[in-house]
C-alpha positions in Angstrom: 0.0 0.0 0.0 1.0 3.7 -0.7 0.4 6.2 1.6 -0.1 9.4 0.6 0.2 12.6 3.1 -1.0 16.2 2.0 0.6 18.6 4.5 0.1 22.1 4.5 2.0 25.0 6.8 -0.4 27.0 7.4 2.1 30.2 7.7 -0.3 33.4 8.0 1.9 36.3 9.1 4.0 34.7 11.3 6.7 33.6 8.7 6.7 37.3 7.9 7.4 38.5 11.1 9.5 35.8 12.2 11.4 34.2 8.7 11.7 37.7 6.6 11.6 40.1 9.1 9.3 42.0 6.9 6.3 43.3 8.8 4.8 46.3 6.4 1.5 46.0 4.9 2.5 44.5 1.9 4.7 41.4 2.7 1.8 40.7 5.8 -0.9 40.6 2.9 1.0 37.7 1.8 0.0 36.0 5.0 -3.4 37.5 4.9 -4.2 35.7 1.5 -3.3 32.5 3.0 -5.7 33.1 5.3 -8.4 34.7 3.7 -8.2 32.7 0.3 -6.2 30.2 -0.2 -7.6 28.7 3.2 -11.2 28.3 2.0 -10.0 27.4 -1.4 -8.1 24.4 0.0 -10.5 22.9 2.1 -13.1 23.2 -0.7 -10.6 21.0 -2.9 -10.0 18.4 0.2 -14.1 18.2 0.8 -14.8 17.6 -2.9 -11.6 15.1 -3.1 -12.5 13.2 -0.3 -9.2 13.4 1.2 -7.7 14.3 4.5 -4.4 16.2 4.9 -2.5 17.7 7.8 -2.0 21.2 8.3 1.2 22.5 10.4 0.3 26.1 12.0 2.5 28.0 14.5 1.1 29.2 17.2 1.0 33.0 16.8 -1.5 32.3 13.2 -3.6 30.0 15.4 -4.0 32.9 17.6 -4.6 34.9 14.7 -7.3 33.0 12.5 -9.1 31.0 14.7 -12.1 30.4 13.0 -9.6 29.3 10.0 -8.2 26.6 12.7 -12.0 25.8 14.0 -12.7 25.2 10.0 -9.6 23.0 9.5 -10.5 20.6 12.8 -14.3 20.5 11.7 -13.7 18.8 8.4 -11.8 16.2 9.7 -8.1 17.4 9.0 -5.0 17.2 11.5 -3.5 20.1 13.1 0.4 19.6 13.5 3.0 21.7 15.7 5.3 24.3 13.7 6.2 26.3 16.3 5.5 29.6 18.2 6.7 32.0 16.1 7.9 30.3 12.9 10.9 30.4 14.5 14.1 28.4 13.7 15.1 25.5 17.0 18.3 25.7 15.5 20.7 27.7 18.1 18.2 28.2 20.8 19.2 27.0 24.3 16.9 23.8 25.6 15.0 25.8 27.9 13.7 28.3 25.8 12.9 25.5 23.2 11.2 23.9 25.3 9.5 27.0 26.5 8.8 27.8 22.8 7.2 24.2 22.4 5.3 24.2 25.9 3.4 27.7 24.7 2.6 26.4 21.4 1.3 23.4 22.2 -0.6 25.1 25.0 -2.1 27.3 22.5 -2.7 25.0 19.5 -5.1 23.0 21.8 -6.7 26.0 23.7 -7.8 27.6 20.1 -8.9 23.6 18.3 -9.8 21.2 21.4 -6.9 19.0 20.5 -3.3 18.5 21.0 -0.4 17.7 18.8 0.8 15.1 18.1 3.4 15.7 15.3 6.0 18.2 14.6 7.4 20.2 11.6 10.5 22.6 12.0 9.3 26.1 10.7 13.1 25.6 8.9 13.1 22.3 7.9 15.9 21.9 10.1 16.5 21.0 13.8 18.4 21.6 16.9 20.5 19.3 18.9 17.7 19.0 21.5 14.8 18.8 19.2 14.1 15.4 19.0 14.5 15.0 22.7 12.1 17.5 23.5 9.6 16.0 21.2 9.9 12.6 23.0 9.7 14.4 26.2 6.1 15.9 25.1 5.0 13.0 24.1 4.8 13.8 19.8 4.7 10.7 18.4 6.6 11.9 14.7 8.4 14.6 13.1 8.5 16.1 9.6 11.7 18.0 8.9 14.3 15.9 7.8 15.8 14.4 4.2 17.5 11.2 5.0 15.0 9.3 2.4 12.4 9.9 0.2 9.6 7.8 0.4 10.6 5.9 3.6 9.6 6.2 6.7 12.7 6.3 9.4 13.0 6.7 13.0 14.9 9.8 13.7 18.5 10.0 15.1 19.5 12.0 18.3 23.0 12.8 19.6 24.5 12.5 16.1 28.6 13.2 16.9 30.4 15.3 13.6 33.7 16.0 13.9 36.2 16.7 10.9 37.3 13.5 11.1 34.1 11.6 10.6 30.7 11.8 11.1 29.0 9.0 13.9 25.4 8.0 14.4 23.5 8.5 17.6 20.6 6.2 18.9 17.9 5.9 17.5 14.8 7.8 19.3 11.1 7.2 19.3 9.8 9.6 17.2 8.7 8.4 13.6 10.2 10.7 10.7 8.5 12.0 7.3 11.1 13.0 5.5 10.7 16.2 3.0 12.1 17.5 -0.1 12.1 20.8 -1.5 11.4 18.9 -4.8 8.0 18.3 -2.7 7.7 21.4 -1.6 5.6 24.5 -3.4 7.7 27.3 -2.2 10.6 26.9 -4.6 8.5 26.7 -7.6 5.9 29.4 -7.0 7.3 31.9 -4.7 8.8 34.9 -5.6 10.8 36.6 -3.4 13.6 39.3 -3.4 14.8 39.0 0.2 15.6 36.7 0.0 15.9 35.5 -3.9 13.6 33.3 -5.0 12.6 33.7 -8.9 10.6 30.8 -9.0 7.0 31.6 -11.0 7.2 28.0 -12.7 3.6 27.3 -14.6 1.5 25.3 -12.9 1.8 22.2 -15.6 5.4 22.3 -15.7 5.0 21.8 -11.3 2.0 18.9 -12.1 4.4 17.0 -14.1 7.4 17.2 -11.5 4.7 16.1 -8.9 3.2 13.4 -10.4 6.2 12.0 -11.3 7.4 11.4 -7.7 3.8 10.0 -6.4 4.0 7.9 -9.4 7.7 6.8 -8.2 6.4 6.6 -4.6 3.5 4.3 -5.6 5.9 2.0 -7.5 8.0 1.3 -4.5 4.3 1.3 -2.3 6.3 4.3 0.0 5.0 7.4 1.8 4.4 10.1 -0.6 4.4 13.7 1.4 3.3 16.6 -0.6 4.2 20.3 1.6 2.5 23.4 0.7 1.2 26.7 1.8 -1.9 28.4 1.8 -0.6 31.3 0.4 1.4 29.9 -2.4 -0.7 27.3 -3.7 -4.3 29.0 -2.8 -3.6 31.1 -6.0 -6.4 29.9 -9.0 -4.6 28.1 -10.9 -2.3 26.5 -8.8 -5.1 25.2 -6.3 -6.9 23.5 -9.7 -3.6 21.9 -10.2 -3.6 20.3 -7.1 -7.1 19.1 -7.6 -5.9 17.6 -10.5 -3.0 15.6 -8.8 -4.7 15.0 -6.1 -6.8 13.1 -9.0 -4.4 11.2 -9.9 -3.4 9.8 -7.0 -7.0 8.4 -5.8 -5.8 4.7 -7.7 -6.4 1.1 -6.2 -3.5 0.5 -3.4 -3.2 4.2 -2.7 -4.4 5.3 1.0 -4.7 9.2 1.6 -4.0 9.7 5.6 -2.8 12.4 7.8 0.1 12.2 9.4 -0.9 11.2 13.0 -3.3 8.2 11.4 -0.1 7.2 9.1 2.2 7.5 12.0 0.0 5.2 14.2 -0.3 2.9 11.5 3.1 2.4 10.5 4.1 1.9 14.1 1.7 -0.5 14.7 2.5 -2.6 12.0 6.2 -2.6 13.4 4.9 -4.5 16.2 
């Protein structure tokens, strides 16, 4: 069987605030479209599909849109972690991530009724304590790293690198869906000058790089994990596009899930 994930980081203005340091009106309306539009659009698209999909929201946008988040919960769709601020782990010292984590957790199930139970770095990227921490709050997987591409893993903590070679650490508790900015709708779309990002690829030319990794995926029955954001992909014709994929992935052997669902499942059949 081939599982396949839709995941969407459901930014709103924190990524401006937090990422780009740009907080005028204009970069922030960025946010506000995700929001506003792209939102609504997406959840239209998942209703008509018939497909669940997990949506990673920091903190500070649940606080923000939370009728968005009460929308999101309703129909049926997972709400992951992606921190407080969309701010980077990497650097911070263990006691203010885990004060970071502790308040967004806090607030993601004050605004939807439900706690987290999965994880996504707002930078794809981790710090030495991450993994740890999300052991010690009980998240049962992560989504940040790039080890593989349509496997599964269980990620690594207390990896040693020195310039002399590079050693393993154990191996934690905390199931890992491994991304690819290949996977990912920001490199493609997005158009940024601070910092550069031409992207602005049509819409076909990004349905025929997608498709042909499900269709890999579903050759080798993997995990297929799609990433996008409201704001990028909410735009007309790049939300019909994902209808469209989203199409062509509903064949025999293929199982749409969110996360937490595909994390309990593939742990249970471990056992």
């Amino acid at each position: 069987m081939t599982i396949a994930c839709l995941t969407f980081d459901f930014d709103g203005v924190a990524i401006w605030m937090s990422t780009f340091k740009q907080v005028s009106p204009t970069p922030l309306s960025r946010g506000e479209f995700g929001a506003e539009v792209g939102i609504p659009r997406l959840l239209e698209v998942l209703e008509r599909c018939e497909v669940p999909a997990t949506f990673f929201v920091p903190a500070h946008t649940a606080s923000s849109y939370p009728e968005q988040m009460k929308r999101i919960v309703a129909a049926g769709h997972e709400i992951g972690c992606h921190g407080y601020l969309h701010e980077s782990p990497v650097g911070l010292p263990i006691e203010e991530e885990r004060r970071l984590l502790t308040q967004s957790l806090e607030v993601l199930e004050k605004v939807t009724g439900v706690r987290p139970i999965g994880y996504r770095s707002p930078a794809w990227d981790l710090s030495d304590n991450t993994i740890d921490l999300l052991e010690e709050f009980g998240l049962i997987y992560d989504s940040s790293l790039m080890s593989n591409d349509f496997n599964t893993f269980y990620a690594r903590k207390n990896d040693v690198l020195t310039e002399e070679r590079f050693t393993h650490g154990e191996q934690s508790q905390v199931l890992e869906f491994p991304v690819a900015w290949e996977l990912d709708d920001y490199p493609y779309f997005q158009f940024s000058p601070r910092p550069l990002n031409t992207g602005l690829r049509l819409a076909e030319d990004v349905y025929k790089a997608w498709s042909a990794e499900f269709d890999y995926a579903h050759k080798v029955n993997g995990v297929f994990t799609l990433t996008c954001h409201p704001e990028i992909i909410g735009r007309g014709p790049r939300i019909e596009m994902l209808e469209k994929l989203i199409k062509h992935m509903q064949q025999p052997g293929v199982q749409f899930m969110t996360m937490g669902a595909a994390a309990k499942h593939i742990k249970s059949a471990a056992l």
